[in-house]
N, CA, C and O of each residue as an XYZ file, in Angstrom:
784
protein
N      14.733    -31.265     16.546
C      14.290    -29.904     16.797
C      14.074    -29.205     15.459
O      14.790    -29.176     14.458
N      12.763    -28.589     15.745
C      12.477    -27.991     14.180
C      12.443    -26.224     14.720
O      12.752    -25.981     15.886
N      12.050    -25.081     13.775
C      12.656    -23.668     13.392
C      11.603    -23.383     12.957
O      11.642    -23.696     11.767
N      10.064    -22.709     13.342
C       9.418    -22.060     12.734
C       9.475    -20.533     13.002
O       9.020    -19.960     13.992
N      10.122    -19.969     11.931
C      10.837    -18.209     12.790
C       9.750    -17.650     12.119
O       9.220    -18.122     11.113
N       9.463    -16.727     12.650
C       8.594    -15.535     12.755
C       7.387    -16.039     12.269
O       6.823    -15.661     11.242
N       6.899    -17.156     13.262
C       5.099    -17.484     13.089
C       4.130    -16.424     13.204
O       3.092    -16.089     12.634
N       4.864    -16.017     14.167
C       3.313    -15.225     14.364
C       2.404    -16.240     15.648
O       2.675    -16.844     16.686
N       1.050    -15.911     14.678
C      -0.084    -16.576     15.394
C      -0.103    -17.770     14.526
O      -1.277    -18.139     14.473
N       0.611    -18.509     13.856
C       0.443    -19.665     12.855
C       1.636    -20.888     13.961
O       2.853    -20.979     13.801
N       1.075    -21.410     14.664
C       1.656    -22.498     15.489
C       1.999    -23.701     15.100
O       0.938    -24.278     14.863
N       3.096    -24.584     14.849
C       3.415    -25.885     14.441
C       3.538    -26.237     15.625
O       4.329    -25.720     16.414
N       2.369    -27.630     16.008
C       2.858    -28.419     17.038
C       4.110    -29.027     16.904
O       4.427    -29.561     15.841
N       5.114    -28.994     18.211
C       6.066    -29.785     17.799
C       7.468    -29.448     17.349
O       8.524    -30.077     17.423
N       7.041    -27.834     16.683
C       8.316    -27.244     16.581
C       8.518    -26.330     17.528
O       7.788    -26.121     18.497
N       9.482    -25.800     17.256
C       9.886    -23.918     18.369
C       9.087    -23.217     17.465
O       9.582    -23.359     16.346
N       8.363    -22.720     17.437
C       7.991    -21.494     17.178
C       8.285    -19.873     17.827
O       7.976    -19.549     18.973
N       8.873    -19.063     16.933
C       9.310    -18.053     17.200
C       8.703    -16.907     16.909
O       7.700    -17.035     16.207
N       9.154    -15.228     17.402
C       8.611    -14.183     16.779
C       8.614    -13.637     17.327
O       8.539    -14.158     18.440
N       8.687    -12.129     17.372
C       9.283    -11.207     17.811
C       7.997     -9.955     18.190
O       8.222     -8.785     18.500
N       6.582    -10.648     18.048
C       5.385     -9.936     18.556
C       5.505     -9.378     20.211
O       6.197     -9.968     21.040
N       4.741     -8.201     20.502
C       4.807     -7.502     21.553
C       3.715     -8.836     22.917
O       3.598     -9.024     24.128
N       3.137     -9.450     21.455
C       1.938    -10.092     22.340
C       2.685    -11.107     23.356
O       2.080    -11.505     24.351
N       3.999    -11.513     23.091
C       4.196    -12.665     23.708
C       4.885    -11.789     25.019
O       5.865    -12.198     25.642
N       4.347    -10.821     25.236
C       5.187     -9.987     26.252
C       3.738     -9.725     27.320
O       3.680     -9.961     28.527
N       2.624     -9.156     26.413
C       1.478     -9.177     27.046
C       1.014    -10.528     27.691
O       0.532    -10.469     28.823
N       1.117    -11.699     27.085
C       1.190    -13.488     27.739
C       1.577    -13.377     29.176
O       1.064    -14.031     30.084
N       2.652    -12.378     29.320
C       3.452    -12.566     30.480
C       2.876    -11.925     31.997
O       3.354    -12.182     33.101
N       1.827    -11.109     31.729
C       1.110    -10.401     32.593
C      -0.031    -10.945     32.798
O      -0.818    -10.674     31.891
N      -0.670    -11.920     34.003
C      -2.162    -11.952     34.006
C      -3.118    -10.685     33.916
O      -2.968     -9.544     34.353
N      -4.105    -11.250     33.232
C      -5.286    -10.194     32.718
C      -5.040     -9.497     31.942
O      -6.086     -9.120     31.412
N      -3.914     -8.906     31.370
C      -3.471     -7.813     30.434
C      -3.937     -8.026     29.515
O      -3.663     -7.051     28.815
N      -4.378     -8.531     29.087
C      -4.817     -9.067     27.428
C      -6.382     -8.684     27.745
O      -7.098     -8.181     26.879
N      -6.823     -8.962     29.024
C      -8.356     -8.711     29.148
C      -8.973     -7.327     29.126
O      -9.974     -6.828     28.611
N      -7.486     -6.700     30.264
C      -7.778     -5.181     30.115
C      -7.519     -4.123     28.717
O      -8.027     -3.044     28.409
N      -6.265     -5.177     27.918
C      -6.210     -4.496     26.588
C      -7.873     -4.549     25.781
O      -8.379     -3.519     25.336
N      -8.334     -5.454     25.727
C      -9.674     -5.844     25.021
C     -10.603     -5.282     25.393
O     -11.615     -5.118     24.713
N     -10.370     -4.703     27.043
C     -11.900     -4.047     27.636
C     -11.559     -2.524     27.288
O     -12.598     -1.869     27.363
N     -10.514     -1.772     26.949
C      -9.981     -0.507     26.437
C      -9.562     -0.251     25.138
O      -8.834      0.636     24.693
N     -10.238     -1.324     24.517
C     -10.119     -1.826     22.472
C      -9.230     -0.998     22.741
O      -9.386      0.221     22.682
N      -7.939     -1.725     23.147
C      -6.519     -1.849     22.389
C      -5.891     -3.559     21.982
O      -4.762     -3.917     21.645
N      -6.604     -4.001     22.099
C      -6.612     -5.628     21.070
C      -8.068     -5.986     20.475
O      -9.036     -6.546     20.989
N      -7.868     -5.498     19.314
C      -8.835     -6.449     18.860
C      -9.666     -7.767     18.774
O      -8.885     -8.646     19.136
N     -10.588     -8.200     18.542
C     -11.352     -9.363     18.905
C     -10.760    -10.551     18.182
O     -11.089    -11.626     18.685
N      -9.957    -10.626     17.112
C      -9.342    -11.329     16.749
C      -7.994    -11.852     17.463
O      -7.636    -13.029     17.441
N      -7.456    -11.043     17.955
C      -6.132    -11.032     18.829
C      -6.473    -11.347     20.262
O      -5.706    -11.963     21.003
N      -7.450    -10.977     20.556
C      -8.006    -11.537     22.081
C      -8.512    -12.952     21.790
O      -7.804    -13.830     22.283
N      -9.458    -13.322     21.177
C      -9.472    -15.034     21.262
C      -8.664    -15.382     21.225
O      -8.613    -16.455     21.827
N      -7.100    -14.863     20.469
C      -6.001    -15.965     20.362
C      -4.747    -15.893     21.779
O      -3.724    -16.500     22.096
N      -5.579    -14.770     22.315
C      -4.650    -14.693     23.842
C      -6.009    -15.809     24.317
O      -5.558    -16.906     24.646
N      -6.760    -15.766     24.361
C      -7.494    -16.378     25.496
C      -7.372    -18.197     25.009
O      -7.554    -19.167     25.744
N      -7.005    -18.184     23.536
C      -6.455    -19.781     23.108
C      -5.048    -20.371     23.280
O      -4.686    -21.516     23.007
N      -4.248    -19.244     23.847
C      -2.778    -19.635     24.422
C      -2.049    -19.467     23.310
O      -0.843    -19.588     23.531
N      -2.513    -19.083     21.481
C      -1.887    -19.160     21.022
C      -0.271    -18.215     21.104
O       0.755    -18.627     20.563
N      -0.354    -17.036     21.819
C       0.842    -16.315     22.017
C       1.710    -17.059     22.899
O       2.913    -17.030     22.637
N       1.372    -17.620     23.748
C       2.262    -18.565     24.859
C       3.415    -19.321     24.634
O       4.461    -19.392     25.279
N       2.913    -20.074     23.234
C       3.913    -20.930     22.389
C       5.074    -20.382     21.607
O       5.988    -20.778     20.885
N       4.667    -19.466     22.024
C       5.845    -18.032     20.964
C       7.017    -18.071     22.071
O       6.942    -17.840     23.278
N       8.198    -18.459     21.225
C       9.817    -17.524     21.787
C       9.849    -16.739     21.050
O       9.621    -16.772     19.840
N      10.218    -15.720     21.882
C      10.542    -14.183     21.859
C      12.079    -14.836     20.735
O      12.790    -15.689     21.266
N      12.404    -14.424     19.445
C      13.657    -14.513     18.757
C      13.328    -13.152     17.379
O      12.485    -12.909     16.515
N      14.828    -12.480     18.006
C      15.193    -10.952     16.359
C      15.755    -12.068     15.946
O      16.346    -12.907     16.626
N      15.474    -12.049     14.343
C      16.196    -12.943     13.725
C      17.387    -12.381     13.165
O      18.112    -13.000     12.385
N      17.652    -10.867     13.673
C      19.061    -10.366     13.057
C      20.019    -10.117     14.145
O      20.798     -9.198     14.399
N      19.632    -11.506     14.843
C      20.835    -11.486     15.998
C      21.178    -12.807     16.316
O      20.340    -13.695     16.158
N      22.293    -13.053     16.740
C      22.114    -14.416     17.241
C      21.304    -15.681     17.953
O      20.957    -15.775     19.130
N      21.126    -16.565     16.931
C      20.296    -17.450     17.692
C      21.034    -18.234     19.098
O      22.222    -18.372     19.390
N      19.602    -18.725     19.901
C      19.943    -18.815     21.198
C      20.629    -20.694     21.425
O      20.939    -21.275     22.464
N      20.650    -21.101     20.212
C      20.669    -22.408     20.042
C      22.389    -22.918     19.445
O      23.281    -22.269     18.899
N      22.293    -24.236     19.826
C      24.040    -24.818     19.552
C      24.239    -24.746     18.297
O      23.211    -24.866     17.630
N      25.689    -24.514     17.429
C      25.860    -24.938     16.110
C      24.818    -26.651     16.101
O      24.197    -27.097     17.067
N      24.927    -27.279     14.735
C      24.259    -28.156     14.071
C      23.227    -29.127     14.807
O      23.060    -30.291     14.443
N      22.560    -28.545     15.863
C      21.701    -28.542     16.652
C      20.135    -28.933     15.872
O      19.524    -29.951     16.197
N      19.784    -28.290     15.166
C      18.073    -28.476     14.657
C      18.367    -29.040     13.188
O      19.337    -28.877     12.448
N      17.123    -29.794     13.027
C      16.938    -30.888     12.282
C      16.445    -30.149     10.596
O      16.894    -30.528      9.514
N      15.495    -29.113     10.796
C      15.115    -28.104      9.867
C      14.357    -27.055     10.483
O      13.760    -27.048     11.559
N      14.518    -25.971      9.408
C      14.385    -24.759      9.607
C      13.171    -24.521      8.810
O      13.183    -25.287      7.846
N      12.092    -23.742      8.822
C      10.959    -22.778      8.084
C      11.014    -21.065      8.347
O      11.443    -20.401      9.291
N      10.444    -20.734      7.200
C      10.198    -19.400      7.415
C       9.457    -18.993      6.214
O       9.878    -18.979      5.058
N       7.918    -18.559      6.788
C       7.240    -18.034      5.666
C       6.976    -16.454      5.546
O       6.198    -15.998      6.384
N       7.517    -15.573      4.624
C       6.845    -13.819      4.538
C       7.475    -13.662      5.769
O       6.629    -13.596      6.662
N       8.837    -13.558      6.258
C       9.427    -12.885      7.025
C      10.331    -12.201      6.513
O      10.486    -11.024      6.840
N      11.359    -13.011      5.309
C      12.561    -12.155      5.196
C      12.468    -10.823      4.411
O      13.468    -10.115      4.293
N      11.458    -10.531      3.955
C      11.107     -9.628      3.748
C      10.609     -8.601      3.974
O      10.224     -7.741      3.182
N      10.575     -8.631      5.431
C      10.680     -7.533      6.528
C      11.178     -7.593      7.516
O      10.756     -7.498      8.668
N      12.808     -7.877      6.795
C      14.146     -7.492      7.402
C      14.644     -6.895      6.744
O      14.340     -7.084      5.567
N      15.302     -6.223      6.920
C      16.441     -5.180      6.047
C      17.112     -6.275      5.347
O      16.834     -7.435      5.651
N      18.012     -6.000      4.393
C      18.966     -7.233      4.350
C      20.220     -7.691      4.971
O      20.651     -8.842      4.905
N      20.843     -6.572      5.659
C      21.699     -6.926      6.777
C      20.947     -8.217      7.825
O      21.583     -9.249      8.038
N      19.514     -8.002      8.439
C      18.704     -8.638      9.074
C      18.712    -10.409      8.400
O      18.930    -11.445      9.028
N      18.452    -10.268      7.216
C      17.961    -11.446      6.501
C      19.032    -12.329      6.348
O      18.963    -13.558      6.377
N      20.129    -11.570      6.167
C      21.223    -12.109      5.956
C      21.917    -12.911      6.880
O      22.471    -13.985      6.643
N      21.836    -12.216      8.118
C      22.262    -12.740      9.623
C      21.328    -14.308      9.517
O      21.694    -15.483      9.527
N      20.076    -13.695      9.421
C      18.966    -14.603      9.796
C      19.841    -16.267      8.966
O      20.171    -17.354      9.440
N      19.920    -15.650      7.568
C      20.087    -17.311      6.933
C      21.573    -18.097      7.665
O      21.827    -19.235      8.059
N      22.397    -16.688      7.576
C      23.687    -17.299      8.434
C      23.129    -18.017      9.612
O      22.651    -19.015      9.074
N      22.962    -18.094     10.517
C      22.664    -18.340     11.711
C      21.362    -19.766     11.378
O      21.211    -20.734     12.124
N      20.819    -19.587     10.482
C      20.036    -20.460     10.260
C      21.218    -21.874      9.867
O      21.456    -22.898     10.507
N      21.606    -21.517      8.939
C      22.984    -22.450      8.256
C      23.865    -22.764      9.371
O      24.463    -23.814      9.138
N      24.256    -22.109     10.808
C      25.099    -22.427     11.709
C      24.118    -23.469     12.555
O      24.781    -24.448     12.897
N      23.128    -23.527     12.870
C      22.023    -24.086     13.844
C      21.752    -25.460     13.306
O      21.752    -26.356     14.151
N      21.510    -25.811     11.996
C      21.315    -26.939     11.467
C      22.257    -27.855     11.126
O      23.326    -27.592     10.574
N      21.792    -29.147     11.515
C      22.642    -30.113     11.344
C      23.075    -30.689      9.941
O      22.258    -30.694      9.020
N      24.328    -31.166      9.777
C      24.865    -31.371      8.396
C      23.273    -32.088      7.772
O      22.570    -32.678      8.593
N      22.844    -31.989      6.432
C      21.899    -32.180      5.799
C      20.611    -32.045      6.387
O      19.653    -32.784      6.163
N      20.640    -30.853      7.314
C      19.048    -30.136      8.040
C      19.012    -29.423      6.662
O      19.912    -29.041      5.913
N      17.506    -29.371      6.581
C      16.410    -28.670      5.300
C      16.186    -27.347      5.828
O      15.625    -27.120      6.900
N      16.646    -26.483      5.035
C      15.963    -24.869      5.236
C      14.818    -24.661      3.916
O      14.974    -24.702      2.696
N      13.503    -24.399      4.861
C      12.699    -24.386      3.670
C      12.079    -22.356      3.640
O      11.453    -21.813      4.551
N      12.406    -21.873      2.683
C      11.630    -20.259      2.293
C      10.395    -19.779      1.814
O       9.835    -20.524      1.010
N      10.098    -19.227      1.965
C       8.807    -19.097      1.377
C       8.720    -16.905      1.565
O       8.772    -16.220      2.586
N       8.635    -16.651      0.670
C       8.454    -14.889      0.774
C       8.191    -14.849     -0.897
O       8.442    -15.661     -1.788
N       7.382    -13.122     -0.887
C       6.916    -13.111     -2.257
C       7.752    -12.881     -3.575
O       8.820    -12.279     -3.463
N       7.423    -13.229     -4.565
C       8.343    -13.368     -5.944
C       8.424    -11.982     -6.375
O       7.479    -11.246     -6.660
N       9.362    -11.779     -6.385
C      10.018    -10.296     -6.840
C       9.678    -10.240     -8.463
O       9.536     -9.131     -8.978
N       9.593    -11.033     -8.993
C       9.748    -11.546    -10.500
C       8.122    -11.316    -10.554
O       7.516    -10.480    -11.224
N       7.653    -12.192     -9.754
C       6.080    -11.651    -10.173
C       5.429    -10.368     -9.605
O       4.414     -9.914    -10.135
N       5.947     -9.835     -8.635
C       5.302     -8.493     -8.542
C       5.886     -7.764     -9.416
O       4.926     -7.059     -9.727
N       6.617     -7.450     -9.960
C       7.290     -6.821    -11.362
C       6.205     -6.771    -12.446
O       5.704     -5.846    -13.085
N       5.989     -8.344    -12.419
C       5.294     -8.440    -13.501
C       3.744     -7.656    -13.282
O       3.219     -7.140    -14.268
N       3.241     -7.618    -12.295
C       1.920     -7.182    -11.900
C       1.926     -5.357    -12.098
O       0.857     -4.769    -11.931
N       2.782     -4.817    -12.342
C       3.210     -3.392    -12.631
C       2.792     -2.633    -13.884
O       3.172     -2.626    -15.055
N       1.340     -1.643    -12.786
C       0.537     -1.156    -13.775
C       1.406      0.363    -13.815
O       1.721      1.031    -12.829
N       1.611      0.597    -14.880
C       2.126      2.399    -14.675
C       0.859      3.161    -14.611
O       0.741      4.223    -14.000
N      -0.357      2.395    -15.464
C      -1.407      3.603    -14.994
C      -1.739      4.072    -13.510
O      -2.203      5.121    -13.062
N      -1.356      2.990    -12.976
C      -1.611      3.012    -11.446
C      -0.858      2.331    -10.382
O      -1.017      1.312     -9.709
N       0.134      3.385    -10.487
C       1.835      3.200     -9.830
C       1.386      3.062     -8.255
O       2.289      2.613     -7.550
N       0.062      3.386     -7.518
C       0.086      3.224     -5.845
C      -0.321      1.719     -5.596
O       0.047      1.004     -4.664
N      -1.018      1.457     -6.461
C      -1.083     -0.253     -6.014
C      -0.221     -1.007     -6.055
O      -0.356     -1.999     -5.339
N       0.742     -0.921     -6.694
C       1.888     -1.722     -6.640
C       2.862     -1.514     -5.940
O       3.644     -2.392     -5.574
N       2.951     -0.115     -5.616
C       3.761      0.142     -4.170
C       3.261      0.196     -3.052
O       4.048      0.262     -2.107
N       1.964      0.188     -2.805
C       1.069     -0.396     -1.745
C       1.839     -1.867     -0.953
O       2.486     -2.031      0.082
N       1.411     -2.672     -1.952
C       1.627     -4.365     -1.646
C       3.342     -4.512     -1.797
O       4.039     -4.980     -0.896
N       3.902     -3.997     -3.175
C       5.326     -3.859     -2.563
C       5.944     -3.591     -1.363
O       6.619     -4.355     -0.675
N       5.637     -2.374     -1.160
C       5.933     -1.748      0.378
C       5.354     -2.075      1.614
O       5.734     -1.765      2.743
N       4.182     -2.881      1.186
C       3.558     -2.675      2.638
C       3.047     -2.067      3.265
O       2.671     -2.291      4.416
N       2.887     -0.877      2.436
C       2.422      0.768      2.423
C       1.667      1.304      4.054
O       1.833      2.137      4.944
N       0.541     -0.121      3.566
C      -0.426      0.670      4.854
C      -0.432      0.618      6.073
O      -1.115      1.273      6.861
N       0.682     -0.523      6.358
C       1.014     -0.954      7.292
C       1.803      0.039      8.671
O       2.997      0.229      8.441
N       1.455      0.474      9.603
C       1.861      1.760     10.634
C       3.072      1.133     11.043
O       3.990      1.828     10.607
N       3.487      0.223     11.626
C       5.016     -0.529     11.914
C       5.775     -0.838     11.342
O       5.774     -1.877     10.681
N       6.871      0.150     11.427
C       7.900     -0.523     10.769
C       8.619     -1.827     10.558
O       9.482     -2.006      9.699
N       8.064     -2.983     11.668
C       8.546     -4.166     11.588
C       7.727     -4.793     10.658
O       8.340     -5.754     10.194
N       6.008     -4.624      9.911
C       5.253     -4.759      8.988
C       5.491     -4.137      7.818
O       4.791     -4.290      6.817
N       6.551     -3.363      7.896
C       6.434     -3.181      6.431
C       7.800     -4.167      5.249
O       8.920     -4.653      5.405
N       7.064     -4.054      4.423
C       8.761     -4.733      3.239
C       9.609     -3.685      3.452
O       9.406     -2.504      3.735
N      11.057     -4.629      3.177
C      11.948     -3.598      3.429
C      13.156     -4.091      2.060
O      13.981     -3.327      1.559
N      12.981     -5.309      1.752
C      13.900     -6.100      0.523
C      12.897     -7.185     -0.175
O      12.039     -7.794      0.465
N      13.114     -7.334     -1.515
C      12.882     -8.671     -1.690
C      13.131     -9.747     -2.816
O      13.525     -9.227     -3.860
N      13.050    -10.586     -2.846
C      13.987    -11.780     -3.614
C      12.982    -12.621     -5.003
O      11.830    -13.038     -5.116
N      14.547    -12.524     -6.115
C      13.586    -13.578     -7.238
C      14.499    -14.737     -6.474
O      15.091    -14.721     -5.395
N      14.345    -15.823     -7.583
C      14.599    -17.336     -7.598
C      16.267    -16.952     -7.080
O      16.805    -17.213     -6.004
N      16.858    -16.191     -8.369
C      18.000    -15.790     -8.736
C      19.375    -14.936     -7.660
O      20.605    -14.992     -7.677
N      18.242    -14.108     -6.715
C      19.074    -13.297     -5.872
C      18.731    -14.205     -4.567
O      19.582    -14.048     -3.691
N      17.774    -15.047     -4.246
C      18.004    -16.074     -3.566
C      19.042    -16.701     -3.110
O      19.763    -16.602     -2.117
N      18.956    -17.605     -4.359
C      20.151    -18.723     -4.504
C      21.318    -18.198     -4.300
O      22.217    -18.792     -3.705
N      21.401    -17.227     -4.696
C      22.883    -16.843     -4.563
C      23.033    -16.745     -2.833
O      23.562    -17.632     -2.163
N      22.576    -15.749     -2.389
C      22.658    -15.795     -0.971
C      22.454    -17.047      0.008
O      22.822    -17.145      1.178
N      21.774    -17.970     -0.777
C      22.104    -18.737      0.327
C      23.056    -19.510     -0.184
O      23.426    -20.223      0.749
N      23.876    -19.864     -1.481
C      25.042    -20.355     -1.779
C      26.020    -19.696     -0.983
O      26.798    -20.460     -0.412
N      26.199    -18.388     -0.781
C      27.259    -17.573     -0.090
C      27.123    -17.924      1.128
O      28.117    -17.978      1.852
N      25.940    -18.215      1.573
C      25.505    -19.132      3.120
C      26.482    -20.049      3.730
O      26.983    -20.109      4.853
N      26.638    -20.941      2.351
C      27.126    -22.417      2.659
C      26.326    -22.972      2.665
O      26.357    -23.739      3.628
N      24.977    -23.141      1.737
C      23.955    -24.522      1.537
C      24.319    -24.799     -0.132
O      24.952    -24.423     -1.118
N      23.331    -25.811      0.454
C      23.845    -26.916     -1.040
C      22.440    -27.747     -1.443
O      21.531    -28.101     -0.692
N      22.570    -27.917     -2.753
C      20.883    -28.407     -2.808
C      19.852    -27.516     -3.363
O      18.766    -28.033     -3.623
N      20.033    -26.137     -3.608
C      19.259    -25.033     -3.825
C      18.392    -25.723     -4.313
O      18.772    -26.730     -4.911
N      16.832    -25.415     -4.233
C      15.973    -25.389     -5.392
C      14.987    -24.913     -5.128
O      14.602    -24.855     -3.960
N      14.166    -24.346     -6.333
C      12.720    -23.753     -6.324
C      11.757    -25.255     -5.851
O      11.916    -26.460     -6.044
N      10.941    -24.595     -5.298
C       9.932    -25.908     -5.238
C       8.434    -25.253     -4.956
O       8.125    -24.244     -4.323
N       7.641    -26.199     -5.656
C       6.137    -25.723     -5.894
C       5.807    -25.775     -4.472
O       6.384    -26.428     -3.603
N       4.520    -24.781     -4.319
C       3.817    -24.850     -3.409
C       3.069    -26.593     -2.331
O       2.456    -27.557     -2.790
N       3.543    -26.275     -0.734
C       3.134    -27.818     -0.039
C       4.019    -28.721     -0.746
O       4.113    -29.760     -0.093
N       4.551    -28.750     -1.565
C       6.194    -29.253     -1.951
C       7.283    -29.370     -1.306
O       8.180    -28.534     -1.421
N       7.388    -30.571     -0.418
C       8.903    -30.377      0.332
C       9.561    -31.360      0.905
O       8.995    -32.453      0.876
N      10.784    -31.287      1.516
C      11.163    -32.779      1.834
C      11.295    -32.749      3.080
O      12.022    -33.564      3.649
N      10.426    -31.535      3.922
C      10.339    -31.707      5.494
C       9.076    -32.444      5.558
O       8.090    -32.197      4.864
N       9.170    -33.336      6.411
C       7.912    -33.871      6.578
C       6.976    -33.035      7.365
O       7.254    -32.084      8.095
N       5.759    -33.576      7.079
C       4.204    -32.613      7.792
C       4.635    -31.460      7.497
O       4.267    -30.800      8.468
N       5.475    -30.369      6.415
C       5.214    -29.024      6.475
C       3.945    -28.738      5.288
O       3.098    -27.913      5.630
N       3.795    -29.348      3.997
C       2.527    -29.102      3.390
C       1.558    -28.700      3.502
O       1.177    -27.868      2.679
N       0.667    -29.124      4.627
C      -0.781    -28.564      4.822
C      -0.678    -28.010      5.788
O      -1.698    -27.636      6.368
N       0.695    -27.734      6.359
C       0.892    -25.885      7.291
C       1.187    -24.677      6.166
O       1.294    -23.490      6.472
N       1.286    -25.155      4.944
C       1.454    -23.823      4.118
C       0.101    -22.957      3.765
O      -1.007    -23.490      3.835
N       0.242    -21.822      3.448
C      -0.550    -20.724      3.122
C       0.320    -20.284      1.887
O       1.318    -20.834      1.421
N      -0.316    -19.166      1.495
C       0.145    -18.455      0.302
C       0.706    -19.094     -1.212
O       1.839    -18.871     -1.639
N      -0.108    -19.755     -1.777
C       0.650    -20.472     -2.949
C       1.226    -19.450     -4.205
O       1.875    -19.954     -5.122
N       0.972    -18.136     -4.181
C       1.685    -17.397     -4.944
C       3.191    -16.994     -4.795
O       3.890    -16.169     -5.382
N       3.435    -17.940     -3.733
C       4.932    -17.154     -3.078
C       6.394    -17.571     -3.925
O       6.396    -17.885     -5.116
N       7.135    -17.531     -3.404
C       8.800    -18.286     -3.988
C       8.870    -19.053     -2.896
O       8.672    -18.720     -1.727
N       9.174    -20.146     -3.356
C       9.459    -21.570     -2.145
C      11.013    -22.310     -2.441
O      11.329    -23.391     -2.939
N      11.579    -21.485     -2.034
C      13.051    -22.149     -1.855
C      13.758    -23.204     -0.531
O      13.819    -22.911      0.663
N      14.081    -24.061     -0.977
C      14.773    -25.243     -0.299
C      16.043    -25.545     -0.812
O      16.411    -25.772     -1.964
N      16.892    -25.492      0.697
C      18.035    -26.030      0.665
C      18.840    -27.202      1.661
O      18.179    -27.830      2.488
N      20.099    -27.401      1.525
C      20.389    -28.409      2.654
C      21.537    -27.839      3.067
O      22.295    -27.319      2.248
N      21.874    -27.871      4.699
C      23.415    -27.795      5.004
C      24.343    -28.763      4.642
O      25.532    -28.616      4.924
């Protein structure tokens, strides 16, 4: 059993895919998705992917609550650009619970943006762009916006306090889960891997 938390619309055959979208609630109603689209309240992008089943495959999981699954139960865990729009109480739960779910030497693999490099991208002439993309600015939901986020350094530590072992940075499509590579996106990110 594999852990893809907070996909979204990004589906791994094969694993659980999770997420905490309203859409997988709209799935649950025939036609609703048709009548949202005929009253543009879903966009045309979000309606092909109701009408492709992609919401279907979604479990409903807050990742700042208990997971629904046995201690050392799943094999590995993913998570790309989520923990960073959790609070850190949220994120924190999340890795705990991630670390309780996986089996002795299950792979937790991370992926969220480098704190270290948006720092570095910090124009003072023009302090709104960088708190734009920091924050998340434009984003109307509070579950879309950043709320924390992590170098290499404040990582590791947290998930050492976890109880994993193994820490390491690892380059982009870099990993020792098998087939996760050419499900990645974002090669500017921080890609941390660990083991229970």
């Amino acid at each position: 059993m594999k852990l893809n938390l907070g996909s979204f619309d990004r589906i791994f055959p094969g694993w659980i895919n999770t997420d905490i979208t309203p859409h997988i609630f709209v799935t649950k109603v025939p036609f609703l998705a048709d009548v949202m689209f005929s009253l543009r309240k879903l966009d045309k992008e979000r309606y092909d992917e109701h009408k492709k089943g992609i919401f279907r495959q979604l479990t409903y999981l807050d990742l700042s609550k208990k997971f629904p699954w046995d201690d050392n139960s799943v094999d590995a865990a993913y998570t790309s650009h989520v923990l960073e729009h959790l609070y850190l109480e949220g994120a924190l739960n999340c890795i705990s619970e991630v670390y309780r779910v996986l089996k002795p030497g299950g792979i937790f693999r991370i992926a969220v943006p480098d704190l270290d490099q948006l720092i570095k991208s910090y124009d003072s002439s023009c302090p709104e762009v960088f708190l734009t993309e920091f924050l998340e600015a434009t984003q109307t939901l509070e579950k879309n916006r950043h709320h924390w986020h992590y170098n290499e350094n404040s990582l590791r530590k947290i998930l050492q306090e976890a109880g994993f072992r193994d820490i390491v940075r690892r380059e982009y499509r870099e990993s020792k889960i098998s087939g996760i590579a050419e499900k990645e996106e974002r090669p500017e990110s921080l890609f941390m891997e660990c083991v229970k």
